[in-house]
C-alpha positions as CSV (number, residue, x, y, z in Angstrom):
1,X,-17.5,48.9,-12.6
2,X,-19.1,46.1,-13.7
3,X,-18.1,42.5,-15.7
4,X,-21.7,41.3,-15.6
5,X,-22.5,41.0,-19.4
6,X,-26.4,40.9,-18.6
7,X,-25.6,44.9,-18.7
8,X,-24.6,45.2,-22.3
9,X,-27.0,46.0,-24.9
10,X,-28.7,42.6,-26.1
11,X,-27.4,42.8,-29.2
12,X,-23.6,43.7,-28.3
13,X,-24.0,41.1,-25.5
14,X,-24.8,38.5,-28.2
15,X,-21.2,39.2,-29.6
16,X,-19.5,39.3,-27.0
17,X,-20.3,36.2,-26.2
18,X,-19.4,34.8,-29.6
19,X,-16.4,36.1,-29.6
20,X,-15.5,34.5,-25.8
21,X,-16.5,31.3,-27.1
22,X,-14.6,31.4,-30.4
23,X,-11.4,32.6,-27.7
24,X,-12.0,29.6,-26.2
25,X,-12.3,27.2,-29.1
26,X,-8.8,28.5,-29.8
27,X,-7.7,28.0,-26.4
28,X,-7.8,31.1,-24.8
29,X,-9.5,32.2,-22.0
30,X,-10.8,35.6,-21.9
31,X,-12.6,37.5,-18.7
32,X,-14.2,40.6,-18.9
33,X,-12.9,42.9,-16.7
34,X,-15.5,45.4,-17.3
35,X,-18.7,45.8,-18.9
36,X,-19.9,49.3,-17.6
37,X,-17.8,52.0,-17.0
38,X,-19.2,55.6,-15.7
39,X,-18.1,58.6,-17.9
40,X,-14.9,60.0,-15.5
41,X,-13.4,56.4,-15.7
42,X,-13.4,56.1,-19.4
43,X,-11.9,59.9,-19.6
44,X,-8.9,58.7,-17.3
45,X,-8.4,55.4,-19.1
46,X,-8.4,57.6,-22.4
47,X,-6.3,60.2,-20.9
48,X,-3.3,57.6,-20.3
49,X,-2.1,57.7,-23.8
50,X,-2.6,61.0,-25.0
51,X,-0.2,64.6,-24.7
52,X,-1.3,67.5,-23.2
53,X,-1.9,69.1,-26.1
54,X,-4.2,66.3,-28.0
55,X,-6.3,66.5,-24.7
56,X,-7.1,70.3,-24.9
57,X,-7.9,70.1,-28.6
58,X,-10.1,67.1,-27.9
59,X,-12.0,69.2,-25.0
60,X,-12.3,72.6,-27.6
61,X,-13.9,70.0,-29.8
62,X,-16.1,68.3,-27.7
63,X,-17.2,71.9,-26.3
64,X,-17.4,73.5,-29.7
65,X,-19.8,70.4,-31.1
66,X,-22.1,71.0,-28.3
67,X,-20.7,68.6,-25.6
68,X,-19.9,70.0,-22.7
69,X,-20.3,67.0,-19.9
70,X,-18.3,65.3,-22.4
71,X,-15.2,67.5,-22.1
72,X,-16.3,68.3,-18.3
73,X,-15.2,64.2,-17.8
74,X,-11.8,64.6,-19.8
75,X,-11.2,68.0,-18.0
76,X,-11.9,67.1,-14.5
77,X,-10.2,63.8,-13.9
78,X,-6.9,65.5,-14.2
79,X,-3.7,63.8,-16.1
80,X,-2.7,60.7,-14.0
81,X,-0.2,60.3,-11.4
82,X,2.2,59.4,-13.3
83,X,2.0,61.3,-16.6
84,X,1.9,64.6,-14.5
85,X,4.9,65.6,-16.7
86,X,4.0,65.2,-19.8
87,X,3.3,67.2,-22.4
């Protein structure tokens, strides 16, 4: 993962960067953490929140509207450690 906001598309980059500045006219100081993220990351992050059952329906849709790497990510990176139990 990357913070490097050179990575961002110009034109989100270019807000981004407006809205640090404006966070810092108001006194608070904002990092990115990250900039980039590779496909299996963002499925865990997403995963975190979400039941068992919203996942499946999410990767039966991404599968049914033709993308299948898409629901590959969500499926493969598993629940997390400590949502195991969930449902």
């Amino acid at each position: 993962m990357s913070a490097n906001l050179n990575l961002l598309i110009p034109e989100f980059r270019v807000k981004v960067e407006q809205l640090l500045e404006n966070c810092r006219n108001q006194g608070v100081i904002m990092i990115p953490y990250c900039t980039l993220r590779d496909p299996y990351t963002q499925a865990r992050l997403w995963r975190q929140s979400k039941s068992t059952a919203v996942i499946q329906k999410k990767i039966n849709e991404l599968k049914e509207k033709g993308a299948p790497f898409l629901a590959h990510c969500i499926e493969i990176v598993g629940p997390p450690a400590l949502l195991a139990g969930r449902r």
